[in-house]
C-alpha positions as CSV (number, residue, x, y, z in Angstrom):
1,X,22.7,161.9,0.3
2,X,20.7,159.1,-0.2
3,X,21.2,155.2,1.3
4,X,19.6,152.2,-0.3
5,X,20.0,148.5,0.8
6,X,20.9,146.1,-1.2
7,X,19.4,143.3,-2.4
8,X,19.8,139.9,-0.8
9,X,18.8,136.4,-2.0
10,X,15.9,135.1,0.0
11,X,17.7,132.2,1.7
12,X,20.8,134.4,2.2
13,X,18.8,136.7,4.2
14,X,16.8,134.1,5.8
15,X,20.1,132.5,7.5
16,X,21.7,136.0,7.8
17,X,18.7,136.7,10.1
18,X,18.9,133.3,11.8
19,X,22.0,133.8,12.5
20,X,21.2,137.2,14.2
21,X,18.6,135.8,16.2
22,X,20.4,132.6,17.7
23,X,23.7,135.1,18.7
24,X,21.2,137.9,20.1
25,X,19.3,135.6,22.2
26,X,15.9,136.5,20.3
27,X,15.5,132.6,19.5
28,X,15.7,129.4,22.0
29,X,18.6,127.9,21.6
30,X,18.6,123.9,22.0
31,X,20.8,121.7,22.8
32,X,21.7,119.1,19.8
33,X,23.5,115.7,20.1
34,X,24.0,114.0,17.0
35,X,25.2,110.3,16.2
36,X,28.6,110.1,16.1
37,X,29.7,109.1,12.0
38,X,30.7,105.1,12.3
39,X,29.5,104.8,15.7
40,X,25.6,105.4,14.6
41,X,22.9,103.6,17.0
42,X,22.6,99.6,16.2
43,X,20.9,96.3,17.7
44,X,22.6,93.4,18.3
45,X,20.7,90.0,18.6
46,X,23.2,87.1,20.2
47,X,26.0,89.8,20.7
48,X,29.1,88.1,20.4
49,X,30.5,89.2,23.8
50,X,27.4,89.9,26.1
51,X,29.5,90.6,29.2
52,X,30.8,94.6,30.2
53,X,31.1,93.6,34.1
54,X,30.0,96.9,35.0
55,X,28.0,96.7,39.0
56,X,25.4,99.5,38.0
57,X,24.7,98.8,34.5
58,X,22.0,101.7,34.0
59,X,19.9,104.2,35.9
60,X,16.8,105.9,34.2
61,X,13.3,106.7,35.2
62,X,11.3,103.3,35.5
63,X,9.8,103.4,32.0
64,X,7.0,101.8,30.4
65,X,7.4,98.8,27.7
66,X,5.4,100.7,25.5
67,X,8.1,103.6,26.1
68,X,11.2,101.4,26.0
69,X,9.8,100.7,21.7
70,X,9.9,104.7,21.3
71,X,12.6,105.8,18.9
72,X,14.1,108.4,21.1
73,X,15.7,108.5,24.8
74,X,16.3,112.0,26.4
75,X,19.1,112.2,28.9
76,X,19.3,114.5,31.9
77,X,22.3,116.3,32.0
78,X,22.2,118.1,35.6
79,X,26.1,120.4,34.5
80,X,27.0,122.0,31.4
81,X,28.6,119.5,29.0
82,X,30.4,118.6,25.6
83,X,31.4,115.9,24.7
84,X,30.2,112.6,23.6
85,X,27.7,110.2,25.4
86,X,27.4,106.6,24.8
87,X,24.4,105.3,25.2
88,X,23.7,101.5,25.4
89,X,20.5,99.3,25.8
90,X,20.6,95.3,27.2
91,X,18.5,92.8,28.3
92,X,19.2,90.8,31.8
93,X,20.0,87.3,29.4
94,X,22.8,89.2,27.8
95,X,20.8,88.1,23.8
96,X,20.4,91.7,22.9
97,X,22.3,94.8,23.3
98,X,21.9,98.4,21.5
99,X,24.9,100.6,21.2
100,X,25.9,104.4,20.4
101,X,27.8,107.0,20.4
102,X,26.2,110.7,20.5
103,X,28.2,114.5,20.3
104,X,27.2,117.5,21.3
105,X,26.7,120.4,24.2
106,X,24.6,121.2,26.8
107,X,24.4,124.5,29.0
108,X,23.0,121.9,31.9
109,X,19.9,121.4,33.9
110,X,18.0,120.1,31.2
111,X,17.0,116.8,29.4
112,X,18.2,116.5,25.8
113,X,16.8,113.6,22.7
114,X,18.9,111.2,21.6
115,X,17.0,109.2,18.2
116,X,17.6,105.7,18.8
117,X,16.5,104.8,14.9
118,X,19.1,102.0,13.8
119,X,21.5,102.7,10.9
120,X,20.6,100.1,9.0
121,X,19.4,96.3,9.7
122,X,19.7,95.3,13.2
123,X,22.8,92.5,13.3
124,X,21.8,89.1,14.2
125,X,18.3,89.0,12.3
126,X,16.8,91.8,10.7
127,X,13.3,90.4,11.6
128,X,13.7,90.4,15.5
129,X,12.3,93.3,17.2
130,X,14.3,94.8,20.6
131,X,13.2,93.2,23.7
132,X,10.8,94.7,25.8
133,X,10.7,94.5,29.7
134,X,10.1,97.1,32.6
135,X,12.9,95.1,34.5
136,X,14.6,93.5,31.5
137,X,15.9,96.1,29.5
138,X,18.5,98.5,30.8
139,X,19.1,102.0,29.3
140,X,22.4,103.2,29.9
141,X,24.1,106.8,29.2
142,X,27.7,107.8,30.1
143,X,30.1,110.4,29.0
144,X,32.1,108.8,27.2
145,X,35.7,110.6,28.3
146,X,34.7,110.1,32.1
147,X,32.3,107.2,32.4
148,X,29.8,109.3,34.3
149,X,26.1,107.5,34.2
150,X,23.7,110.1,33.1
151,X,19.5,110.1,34.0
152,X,17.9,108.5,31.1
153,X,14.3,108.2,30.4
154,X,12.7,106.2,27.5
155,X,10.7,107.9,25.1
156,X,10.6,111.4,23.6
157,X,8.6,113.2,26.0
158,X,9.4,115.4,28.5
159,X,9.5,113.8,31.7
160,X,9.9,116.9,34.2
161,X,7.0,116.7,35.7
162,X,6.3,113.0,35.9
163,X,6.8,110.9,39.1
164,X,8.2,107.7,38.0
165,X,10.3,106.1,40.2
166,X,14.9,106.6,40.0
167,X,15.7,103.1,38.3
168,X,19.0,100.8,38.7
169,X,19.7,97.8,37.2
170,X,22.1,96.3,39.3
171,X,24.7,93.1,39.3
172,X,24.3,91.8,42.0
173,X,27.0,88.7,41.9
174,X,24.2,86.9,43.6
175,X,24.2,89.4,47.0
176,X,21.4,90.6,48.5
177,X,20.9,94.1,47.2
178,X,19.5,97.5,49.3
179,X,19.7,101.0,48.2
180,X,19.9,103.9,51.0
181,X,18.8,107.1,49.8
182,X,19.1,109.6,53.3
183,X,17.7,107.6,56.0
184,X,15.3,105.4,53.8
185,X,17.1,102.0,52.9
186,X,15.0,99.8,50.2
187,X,15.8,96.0,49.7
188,X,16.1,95.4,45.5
189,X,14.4,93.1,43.3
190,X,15.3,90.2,41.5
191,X,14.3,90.1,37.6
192,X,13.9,86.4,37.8
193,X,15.9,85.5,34.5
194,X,16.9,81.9,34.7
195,X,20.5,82.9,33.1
196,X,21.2,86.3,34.1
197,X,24.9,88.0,32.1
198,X,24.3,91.4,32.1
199,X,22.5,92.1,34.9
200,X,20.1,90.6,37.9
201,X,18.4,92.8,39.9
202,X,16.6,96.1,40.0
203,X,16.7,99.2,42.6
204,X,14.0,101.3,42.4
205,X,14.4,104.8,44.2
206,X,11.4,107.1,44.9
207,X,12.2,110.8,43.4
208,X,11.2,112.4,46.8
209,X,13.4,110.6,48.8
210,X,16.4,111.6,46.8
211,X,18.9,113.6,48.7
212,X,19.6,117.1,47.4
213,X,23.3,116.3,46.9
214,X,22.0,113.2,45.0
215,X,24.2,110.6,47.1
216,X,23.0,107.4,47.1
217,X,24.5,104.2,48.9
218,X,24.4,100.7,46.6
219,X,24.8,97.9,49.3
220,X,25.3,94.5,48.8
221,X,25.2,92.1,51.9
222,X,26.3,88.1,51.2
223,X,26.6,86.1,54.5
224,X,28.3,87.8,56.8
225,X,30.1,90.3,54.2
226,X,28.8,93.8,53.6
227,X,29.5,96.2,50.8
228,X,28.9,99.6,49.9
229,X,29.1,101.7,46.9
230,X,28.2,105.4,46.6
231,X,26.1,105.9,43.4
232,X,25.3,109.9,42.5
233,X,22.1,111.2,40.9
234,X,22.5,113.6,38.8
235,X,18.8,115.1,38.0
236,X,18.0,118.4,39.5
């Protein structure tokens, strides 16, 4: 008895063995997060309502200006995931603000690219540019079911083995500002913008000193009044 295969289309077979390879393991399988339809990445100039009121308004790795005009963000996400992540981008002044919604999965323990091309004209002019400022611009990521603020760096490159410094752009309500990570407390910054809305200060963290558990301690002191607020880091 003889056997004989048939005949496939090129592209059939192509896929078919694509296919194969992704459910076999033979080929890498990335994680993909793709703009949400109607909630696509845009820039606002003069947002209507510049205000969210949120005390940590971003953490990422302290980027570059040169990085903060890239196209792309990745975002660390330390468990696996899936679900949606909305990922937002603000100066101090409250005049610009960049918005999106992103869906996919993640096995965890890695960094995954989010395009940040606007769909469309940016809203308020389409000749204005986004902002630019190592302590001006915040880049935000949360899920968007629990509110959780993901690692985000600025850029498409990896940033694994890079040693920038753990980034939080803070509102302060005009406190003094420290952040304790372990035994090492670190007074924050002020940006310096003559009308802050968004946001005022920065909190820079060195990677090393982060604790293993990733607990850090947000404290703001104003007179005689102390506050504390437990921020987790979420890289490893």
């Amino acid at each position: 008895m003889r056997f004989s295969f048939c005949r496939l289309p090129h592209q059939v077979l192509r896929m078919s063995l694509f296919a194969l390879g992704v459910c076999t393991g033979i080929l890498p399988a990335e994680a993909q997060f793709r703009a949400v339809p109607g909630s696509e990445y845009r820039e606002f100039h003069n947002p209507v309502n510049p205000v969210r009121g949120e005390a940590v308004v971003g953490i990422a790795l302290a980027p570059s200006e040169a990085a903060q005009a890239d196209t792309a963000v990745r975002v660390f996400i330390a468990q696996p995931f899936s679900g949606e992540i909305r990922v937002e981008t603000a100066t101090a002044d409250g005049r610009f603000r960049g918005e999106g919604t992103y869906a996919g999965s993640s096995k965890g323990n890695e960094w995954v690219t989010l395009e940040l091309k606007p769909s469309g004209k940016s809203e308020g002019s389409s000749a204005l540019r986004r902002p630019v400022g190592a302590t001006l611009l915040a880049l935000s990521a949360r899920g968007s079911s629990t509110g959780e603020l993901f690692v985000s760096h600025w850029g498409s490159d990896d940033p694994s083995g890079t040693d920038n410094n753990v980034r939080l752009y803070v509102n302060s309500r005009r406190a003094d500002m420290f952040i304790r990570a372990g035994s090492t407390v670190t007074p924050c910054a002020k940006n310096d913008v003559p009308q802050p809305v968004r946001f005022d200060t920065y909190c820079d963290v060195a990677r090393r000193d982060i604790p293993k558990d990733g607990n850090l301690m947000l404290i703001r002191r104003e007179m005689m009044n102390e506050q504390s607020q437990k921020i987790k880091i979420s890289w490893r």
